[in-house]
C-alpha positions, 0 to 999 in steps of 0.5 A: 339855225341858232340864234346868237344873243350878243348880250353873252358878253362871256362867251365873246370872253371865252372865245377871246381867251381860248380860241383855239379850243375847247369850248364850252357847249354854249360858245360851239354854237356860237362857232358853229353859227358864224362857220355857215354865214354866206360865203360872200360875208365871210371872213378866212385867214390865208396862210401866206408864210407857213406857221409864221404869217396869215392874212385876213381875207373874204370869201367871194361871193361866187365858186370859183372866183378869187378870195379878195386878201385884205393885205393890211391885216396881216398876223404873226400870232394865230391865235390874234388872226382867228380873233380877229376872223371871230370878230368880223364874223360876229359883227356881220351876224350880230350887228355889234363888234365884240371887242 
C-alpha cells in the first residue's frame, strides 16, 4: 500500500486547486491510498439537496448500520466538500491536517 509523505506540501496543493481531477501520477496515489482507509475512519459526502447541498458524514464501522451525518458540515460548493473529505481523510493517515 503506498505510503503518503506528508512533507509533499505540492501534492496537498494539487489536490486543493483541482480536486476534481486530473491529477498528476504522484497525487493519484496519494487519492487512491485515502479511497481504502477502514471503513469506520472514513469520511463521505451525502448529497442531501441534489447538485445544490452535500453534508460530511462517516462511514460505520459494520455493513449495514447507519452512516453517522456530521449536520454541522454542510456544503453548498463541491468542490469545498471533497476538500474538506480530503482533509479529514489525510489527518486520519497521516497525523497532520493539511490545510
Amino acid at each position: 500500500m503506498h505510503e503518503i509523505d506528508p512533507s509533499r506540501r505540492d501534492l496537498v496543493d494539487e489536490f486543493r486547486r483541482n480536486p476534481g481531477g486530473p491529477h498528476s501520477p504522484e497525487l493519484a496515489l496519494v487519492v487512491n491510498r485515502l479511497r481504502v482507509m477502514p471503513m469506520a475512519e472514513r469520511h463521505i459526502l451525502v448529497c442531501t439537496r441534489r447538485g445544490r447541498e452535500w453534508m460530511l458524514a462517516r462511514m460505520p464501522a459494520r455493513r449495514g448500520a447507519r452512516v453517522e451525518l456530521c449536520e454541522d458540515r454542510v456544503f453548498d460548493d463541491y468542490h469545498e466538500a471533497v476538500w474538506e473529505v480530503f482533509r479529514r481523510r489525510y489527518e486520519t493517515v497521516t497525523g497532520r491536517d493539511p490545510a
